[in-house]
C-alpha positions in Angstrom: 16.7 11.0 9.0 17.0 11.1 12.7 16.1 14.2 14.5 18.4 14.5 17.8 18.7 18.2 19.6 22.4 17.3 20.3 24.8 15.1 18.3 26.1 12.3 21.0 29.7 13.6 19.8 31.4 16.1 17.8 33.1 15.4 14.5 36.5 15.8 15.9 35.9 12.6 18.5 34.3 10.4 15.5 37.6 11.2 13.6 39.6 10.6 17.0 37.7 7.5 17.7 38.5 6.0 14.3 41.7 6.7 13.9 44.4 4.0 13.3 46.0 3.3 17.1 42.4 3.7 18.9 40.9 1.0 16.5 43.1 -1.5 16.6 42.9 -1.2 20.6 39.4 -1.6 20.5 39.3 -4.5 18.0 41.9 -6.7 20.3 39.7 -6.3 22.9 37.2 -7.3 21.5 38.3 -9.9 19.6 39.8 -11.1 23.1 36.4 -11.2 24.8 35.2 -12.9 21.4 37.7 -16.2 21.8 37.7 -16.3 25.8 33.8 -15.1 26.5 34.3 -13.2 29.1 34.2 -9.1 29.2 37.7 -8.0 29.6 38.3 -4.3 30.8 39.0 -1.8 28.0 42.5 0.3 28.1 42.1 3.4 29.7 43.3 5.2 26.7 40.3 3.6 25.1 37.0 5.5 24.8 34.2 3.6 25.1 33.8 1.6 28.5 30.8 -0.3 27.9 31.1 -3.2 25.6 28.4 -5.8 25.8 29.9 -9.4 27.4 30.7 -11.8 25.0 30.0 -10.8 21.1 30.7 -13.5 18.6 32.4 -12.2 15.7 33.2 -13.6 12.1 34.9 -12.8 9.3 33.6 -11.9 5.4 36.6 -11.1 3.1 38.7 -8.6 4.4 36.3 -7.0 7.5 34.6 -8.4 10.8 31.3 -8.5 11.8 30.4 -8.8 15.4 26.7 -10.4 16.4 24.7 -8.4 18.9 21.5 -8.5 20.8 19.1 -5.3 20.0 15.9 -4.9 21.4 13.1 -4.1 19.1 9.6 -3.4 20.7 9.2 -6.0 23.4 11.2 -8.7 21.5 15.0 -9.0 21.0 16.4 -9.8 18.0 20.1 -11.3 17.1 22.1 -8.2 14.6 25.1 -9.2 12.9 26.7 -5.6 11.2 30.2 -4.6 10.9 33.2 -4.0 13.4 32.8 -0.3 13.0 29.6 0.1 13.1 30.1 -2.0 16.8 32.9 1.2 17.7 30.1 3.7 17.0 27.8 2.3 19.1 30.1 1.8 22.1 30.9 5.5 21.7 27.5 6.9 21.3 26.2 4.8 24.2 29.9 6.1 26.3 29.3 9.8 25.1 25.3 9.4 26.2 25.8 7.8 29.2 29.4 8.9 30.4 29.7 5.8 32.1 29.8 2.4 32.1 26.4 0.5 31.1 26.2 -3.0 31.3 22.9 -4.8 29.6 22.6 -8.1 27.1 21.6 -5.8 24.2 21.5 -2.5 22.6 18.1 -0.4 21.7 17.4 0.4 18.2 17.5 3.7 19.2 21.0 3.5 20.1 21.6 1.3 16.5 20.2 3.9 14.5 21.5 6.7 16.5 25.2 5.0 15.8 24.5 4.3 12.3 23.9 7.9 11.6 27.2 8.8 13.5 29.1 6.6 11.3 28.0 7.9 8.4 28.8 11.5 9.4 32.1 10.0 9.8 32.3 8.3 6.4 31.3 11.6 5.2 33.8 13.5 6.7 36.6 11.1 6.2 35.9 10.5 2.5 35.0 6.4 2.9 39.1 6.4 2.8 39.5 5.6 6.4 42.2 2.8 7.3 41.7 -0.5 9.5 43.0 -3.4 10.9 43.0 -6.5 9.0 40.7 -9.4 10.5 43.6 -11.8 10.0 45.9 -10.7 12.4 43.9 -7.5 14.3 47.3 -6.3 16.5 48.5 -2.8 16.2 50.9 -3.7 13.4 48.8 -4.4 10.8 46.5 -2.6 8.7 44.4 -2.6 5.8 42.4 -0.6 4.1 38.6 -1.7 4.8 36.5 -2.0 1.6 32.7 -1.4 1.2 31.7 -2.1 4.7 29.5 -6.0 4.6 26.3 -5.3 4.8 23.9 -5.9 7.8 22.4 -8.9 8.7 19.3 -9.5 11.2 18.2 -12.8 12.1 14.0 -12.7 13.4 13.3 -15.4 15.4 16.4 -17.1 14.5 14.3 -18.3 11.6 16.6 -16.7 8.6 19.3 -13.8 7.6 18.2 -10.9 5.5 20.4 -8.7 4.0 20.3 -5.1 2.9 22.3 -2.5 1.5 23.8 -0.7 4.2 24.2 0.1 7.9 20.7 0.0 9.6 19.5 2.2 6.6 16.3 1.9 6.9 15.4 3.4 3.4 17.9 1.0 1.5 16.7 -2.0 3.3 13.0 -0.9 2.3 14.1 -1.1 -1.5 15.4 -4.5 -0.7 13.5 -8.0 -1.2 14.3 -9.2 2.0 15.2 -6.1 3.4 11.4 -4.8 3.3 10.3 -8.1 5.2 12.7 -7.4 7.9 11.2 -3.7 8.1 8.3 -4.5 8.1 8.7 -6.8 11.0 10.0 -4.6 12.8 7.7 -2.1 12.4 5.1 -4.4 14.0 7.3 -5.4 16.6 8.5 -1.8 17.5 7.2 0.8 19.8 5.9 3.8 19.6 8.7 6.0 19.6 10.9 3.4 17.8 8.3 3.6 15.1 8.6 7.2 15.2 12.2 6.8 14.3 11.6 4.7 11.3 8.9 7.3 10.4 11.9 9.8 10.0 14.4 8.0 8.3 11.4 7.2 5.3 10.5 10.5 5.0 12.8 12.4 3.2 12.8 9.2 0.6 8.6 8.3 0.8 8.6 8.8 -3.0 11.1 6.6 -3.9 10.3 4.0 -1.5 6.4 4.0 -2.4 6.9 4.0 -6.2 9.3 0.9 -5.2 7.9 -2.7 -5.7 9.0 -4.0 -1.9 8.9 -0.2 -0.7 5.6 0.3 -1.0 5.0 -2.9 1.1 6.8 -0.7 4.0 4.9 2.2 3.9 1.5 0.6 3.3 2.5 -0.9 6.8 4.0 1.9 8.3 0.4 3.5 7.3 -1.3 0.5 9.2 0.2 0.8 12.3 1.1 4.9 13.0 -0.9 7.0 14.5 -3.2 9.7 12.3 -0.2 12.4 13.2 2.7 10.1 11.7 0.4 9.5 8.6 -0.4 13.2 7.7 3.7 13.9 8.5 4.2 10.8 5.9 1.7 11.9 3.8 2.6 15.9 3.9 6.4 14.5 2.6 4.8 14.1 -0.9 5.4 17.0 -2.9 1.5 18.0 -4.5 2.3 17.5 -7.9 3.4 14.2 -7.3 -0.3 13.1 -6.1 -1.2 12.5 -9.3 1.7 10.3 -10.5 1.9 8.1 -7.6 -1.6 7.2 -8.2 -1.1 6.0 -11.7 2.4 4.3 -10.3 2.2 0.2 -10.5 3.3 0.3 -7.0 2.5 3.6 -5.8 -1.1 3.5 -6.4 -1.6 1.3 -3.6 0.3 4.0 -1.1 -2.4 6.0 -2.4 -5.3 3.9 -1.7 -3.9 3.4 1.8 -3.4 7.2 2.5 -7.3 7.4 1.2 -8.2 5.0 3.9 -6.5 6.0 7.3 -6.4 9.4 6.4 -8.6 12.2 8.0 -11.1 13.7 5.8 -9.5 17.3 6.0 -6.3 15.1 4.4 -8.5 14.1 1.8 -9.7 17.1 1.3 -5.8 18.0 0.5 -5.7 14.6 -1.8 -8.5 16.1 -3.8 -7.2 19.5 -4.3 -3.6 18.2 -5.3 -5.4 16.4 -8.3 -7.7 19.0 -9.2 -4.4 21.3 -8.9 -3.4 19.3 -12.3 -6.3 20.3 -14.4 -10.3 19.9 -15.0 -9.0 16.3 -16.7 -7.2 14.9 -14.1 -9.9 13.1 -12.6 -10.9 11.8 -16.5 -7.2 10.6 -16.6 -7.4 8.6 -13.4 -10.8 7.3 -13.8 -9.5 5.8 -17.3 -6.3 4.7 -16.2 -5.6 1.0 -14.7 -4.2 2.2 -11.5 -5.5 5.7 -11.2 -9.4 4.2 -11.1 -8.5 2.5 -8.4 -7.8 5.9 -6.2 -10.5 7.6 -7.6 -13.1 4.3 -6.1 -11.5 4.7 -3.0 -11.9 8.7 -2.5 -15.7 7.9 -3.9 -16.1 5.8 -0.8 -14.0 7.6 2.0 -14.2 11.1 1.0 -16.5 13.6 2.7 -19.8 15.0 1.0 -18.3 17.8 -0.9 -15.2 16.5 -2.1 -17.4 13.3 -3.3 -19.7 16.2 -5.3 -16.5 17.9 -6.5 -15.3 14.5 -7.8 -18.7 13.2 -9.3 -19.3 16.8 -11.3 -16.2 15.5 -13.3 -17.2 12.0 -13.8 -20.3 12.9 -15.0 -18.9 15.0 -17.4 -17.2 12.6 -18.8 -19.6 9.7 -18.3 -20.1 8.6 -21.9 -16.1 8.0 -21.9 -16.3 6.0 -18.4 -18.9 3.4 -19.0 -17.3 1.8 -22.0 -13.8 1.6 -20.8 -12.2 -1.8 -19.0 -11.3 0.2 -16.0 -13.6 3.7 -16.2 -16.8 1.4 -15.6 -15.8 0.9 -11.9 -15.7 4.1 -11.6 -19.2 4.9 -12.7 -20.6 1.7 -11.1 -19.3 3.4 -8.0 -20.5 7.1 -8.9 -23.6 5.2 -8.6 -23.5 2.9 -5.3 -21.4 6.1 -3.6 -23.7 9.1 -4.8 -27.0 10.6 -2.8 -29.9 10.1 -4.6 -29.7 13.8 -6.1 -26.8 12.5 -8.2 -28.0 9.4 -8.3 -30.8 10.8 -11.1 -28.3 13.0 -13.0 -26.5 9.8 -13.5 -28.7 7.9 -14.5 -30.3 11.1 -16.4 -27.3 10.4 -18.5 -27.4 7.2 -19.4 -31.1 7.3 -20.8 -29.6 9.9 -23.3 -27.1 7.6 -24.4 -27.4 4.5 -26.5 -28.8 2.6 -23.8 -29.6 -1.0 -26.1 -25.7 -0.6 -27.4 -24.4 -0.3 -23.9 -26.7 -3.7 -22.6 -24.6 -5.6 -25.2 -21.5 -4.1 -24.0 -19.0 -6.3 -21.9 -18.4 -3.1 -19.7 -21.0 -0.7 -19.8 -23.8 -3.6 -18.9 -22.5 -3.4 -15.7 -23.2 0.1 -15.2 -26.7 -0.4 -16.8 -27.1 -3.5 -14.2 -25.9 -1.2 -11.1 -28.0 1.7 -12.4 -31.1 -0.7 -12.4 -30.9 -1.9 -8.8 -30.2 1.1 -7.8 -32.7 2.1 -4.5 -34.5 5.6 -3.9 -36.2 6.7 -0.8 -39.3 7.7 -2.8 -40.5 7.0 -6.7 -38.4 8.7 -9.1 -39.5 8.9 -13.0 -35.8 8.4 -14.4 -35.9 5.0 -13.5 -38.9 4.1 -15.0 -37.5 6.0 -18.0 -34.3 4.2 -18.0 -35.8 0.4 -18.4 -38.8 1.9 -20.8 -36.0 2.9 -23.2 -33.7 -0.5 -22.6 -37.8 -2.7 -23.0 -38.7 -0.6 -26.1 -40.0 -3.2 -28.0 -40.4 -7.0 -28.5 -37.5 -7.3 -31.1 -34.8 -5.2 -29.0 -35.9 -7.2 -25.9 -35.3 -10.3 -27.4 -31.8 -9.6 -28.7 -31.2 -8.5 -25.2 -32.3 -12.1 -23.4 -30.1 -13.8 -26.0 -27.0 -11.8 -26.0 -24.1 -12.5 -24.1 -23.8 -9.6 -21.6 -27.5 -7.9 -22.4 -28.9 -11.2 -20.7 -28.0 -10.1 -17.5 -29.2 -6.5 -17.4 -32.6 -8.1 -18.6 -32.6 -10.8 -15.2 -31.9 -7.3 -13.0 -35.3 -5.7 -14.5 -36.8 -9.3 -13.4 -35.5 -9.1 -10.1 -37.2 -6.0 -9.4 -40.1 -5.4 -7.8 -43.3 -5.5 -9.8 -45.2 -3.7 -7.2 -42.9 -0.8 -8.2 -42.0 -1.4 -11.1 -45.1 -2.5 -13.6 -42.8 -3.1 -16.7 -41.5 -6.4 -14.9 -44.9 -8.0 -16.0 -44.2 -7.1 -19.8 -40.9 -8.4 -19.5 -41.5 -11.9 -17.8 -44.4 -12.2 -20.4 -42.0 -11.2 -23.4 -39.8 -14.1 -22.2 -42.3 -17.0 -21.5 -44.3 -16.5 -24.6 -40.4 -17.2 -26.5 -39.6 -19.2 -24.4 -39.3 -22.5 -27.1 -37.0 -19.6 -29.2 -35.0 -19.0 -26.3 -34.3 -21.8 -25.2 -31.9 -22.7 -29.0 -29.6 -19.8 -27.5 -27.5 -20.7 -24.4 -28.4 -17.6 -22.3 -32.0 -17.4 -23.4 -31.8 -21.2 -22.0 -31.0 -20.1 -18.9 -33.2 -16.8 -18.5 -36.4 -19.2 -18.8 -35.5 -21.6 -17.0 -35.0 -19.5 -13.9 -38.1 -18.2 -14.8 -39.8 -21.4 -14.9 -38.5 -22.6 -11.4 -40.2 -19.8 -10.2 -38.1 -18.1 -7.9 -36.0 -21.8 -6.6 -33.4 -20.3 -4.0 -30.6 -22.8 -6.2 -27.7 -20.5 -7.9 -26.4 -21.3 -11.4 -24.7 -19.5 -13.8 -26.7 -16.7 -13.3 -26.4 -15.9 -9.9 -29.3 -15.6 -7.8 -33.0 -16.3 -8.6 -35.7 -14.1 -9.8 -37.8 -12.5 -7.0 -39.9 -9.4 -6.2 -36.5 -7.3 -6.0 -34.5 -8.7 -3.6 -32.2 -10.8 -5.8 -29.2 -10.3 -7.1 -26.5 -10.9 -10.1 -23.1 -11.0 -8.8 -21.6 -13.5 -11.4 -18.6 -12.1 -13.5 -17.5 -14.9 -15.2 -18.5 -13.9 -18.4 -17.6 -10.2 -18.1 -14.3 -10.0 -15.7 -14.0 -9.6 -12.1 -15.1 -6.8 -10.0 -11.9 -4.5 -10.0 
């Protein structure tokens, strides 16, 4: 919520302000400057002195709402809320001011500042407070005034968005329309309004980010802030939580958005929380759907010891990873985000495994594929072991250039360079001397006749051409998109 040093006034004058007599005064004035449009002076037995000229006011069942002008950031926006939400502010901007203040429109500041008022108020007065009916607002009537109607804000005059309650920030987040209006006006507000909408989603950042239009808010909120207001956003999640939010359908992408506006000593904290779990947290969230998608990010963001901390766990578990519809982006990216160190005890690893299975697997060829290009400073021997075990002989290659998904870890070994890598001879050889066998099968089709074309810069199905390593197969038609 709002942090003030001083409440703008005591509960004794909200209870005062609001009770029956002062009301109704307050209401026929305003309803009088409402129907004539000009400001008329309020009683002197009336608190607040400093009504804005001319508010239009309307009616919705039993209660009134009044239209006003609040400034948000540079721009201001029309705000339709309800007649005593209208007596708070008057008071709070009386009380703050002790005078009279005349301008065309109210701050946020002051609306959110009132809206917290009035719900002290509601609080203390048990929501069983009584008020004039709109139908005849003169001190002899009165009616008791149901759920106040909720807030309306027009942007740009362009439409009307509702939300659950009084500039409540947090309920309009939860809201369809609500979170589009929030999010407006977090990029139309300044720094210190911002602020203020930074402490009104704190308390509630979990339920907002695990919300489906919440998370929108927050994701946006994490856009714009500062690095301060992040890590104060970001330090509102309890530790235990970390883990949840990042296998949450909507949470995860809070996550992913902490991960990349963060400070690395925050995700050094992000890291910890999820080790905090157990050794099989990261397992868990490299398998999961959503969870795989946190665990990329921090392989890409993360500083040099938390990416180690990280990749001694996947590793572990490798064998479970590169199989799996979402675990394989993880290891594709152990591999793209590791030094080179790591790089060989990856791919250590995989030449261990069953390396002619995996080729023919929809998932796992793509980690063989990104463990093939894969570059080195200097020779390295694993390599050269890897694609010796995948080219073992003439019969297992074959199978490979003719199955659906091994076709394409065999056009990676031909797009490397044969300066480097001798075994790209055998392989081109392997495949024009079939080359009337291959071509019956659809991908063998294709394998030689990018081969015969000899290096032609024109894409087909299989992405780019064969060259002396410098090509390569981004096509994921076959196999799914990249995640």
């Amino acid at each position: 919520m709002i942090c003030m040093s001083s409440s703008p006034f005591d509960s004794d004058s909200i209870l005062d302000w609001f009770s029956q007599e002062q009301f109704e005064n307050v209401l026929n004035v305003a309803a009088s400057m409402g129907n004539s449009g000009n400001t008329t002076p309020v009683p002197e037995n009336s608190k607040p002195s400093n009504l804005i000229a001319s508010p239009s006011f309307s009616a919705e069942g039993d209660a009134v709402t009044s239209s006003i002008s609040v400034m948000v950031g540079s721009e201001v926006v029309q705000l339709s809320v309800p007649i005593d939400l209208l007596c708070a502010l008057m008071l709070t901007r009386s009380s703050a001011s002790g005078g009279l203040i005349q301008t065309p429109y109210y701050t946020l500041q002051e609306v959110l500042a009132a809206s917290e008022n009035l719900k002290r108020f509601r609080d203390i007065a048990g929501g069983d407070y009584s008020l004039p009916s709109t139908n005849a607002p003169s001190s002899s009537s009165s009616s008791i005034l149901p759920t106040p109607p909720p807030m309306m804000m027009n942007l740009n005059s362009s439409q009307s968005v509702g939300h659950p309650s009084d500039v409540d920030i947090v309920g309009m987040s939860l809201d369809m329309n609500g979170s589009i209006v929030v999010q407006e006006m977090i990029v139309k507000a300044d720094e210190f309004e911002r602020t203020m909408i930074f402490d009104q989603l704190i308390p509630s950042s979990v339920v907002v980010s695990t919300n489906t239009h919440g998370c929108r808010v927050v994701q946006r909120l994490l856009e714009l802030g500062t690095p301060e207001q992040n890590y104060s956003l970001f330090r509102s999640f309890p530790r235990y939580k970390i883990v949840d939010l990042s296998m949450d359908v909507n949470g995860n992408h809070v996550m992913q958005k902490f991960v990349d506006t963060l400070p690395q000593f925050a995700l050094h904290e992000i890291v910890s929380a999820i080790m905090e779990t157990g050794s099989s947290a990261i397992a868990r969230l490299s398998l999961h759907s959503y969870g795989c998608r946190v665990i990329q990010r921090l392989l890409v963001k993360c500083a040099d010891e938390d990416r180690s901390t990280i990749l001694s766990f996947v590793i572990s578990c490798y064998s479970d990873l590169v199989c799996d519809q979402f675990g394989n982006y993880v290891a594709q990216h152990s591999i793209e985000y590791s030094n080179e160190s790591e790089k060989r005890s990856i791919i250590s690893v995989l030449t261990v495994m069953d390396v002619s299975g995996l080729c023919c697997n929809k998932f796992a060829s793509n980690v063989i594929e990104k463990a093939i290009r894969v570059k080195f400073s200097e020779k390295t021997t694993v390599l050269h072991r890897l694609i010796a075990t995948i080219i073992q002989d003439e019969e297992t290659l074959l199978s490979l250039m003719k199955d659906k998904y091994g076709n394409y870890v065999v056009k990676a070994i031909c797009d490397l360079n044969t300066n480097e890598f001798p075994e790209v001879v055998y392989v081109r050889n392997v495949l024009m001397q079939n080359a009337p066998l291959l071509k019956k099968y659809t991908y063998g089709f294709h394998l030689v006749e990018r081969l015969e074309k000899g290096g032609s810069s024109r894409r087909d199905r299989l992405g780019s051409s064969f060259s002396d390593g410098t090509g390569s197969s981004n096509d994921r038609r076959s196999r799914g998109g990249s995640h």
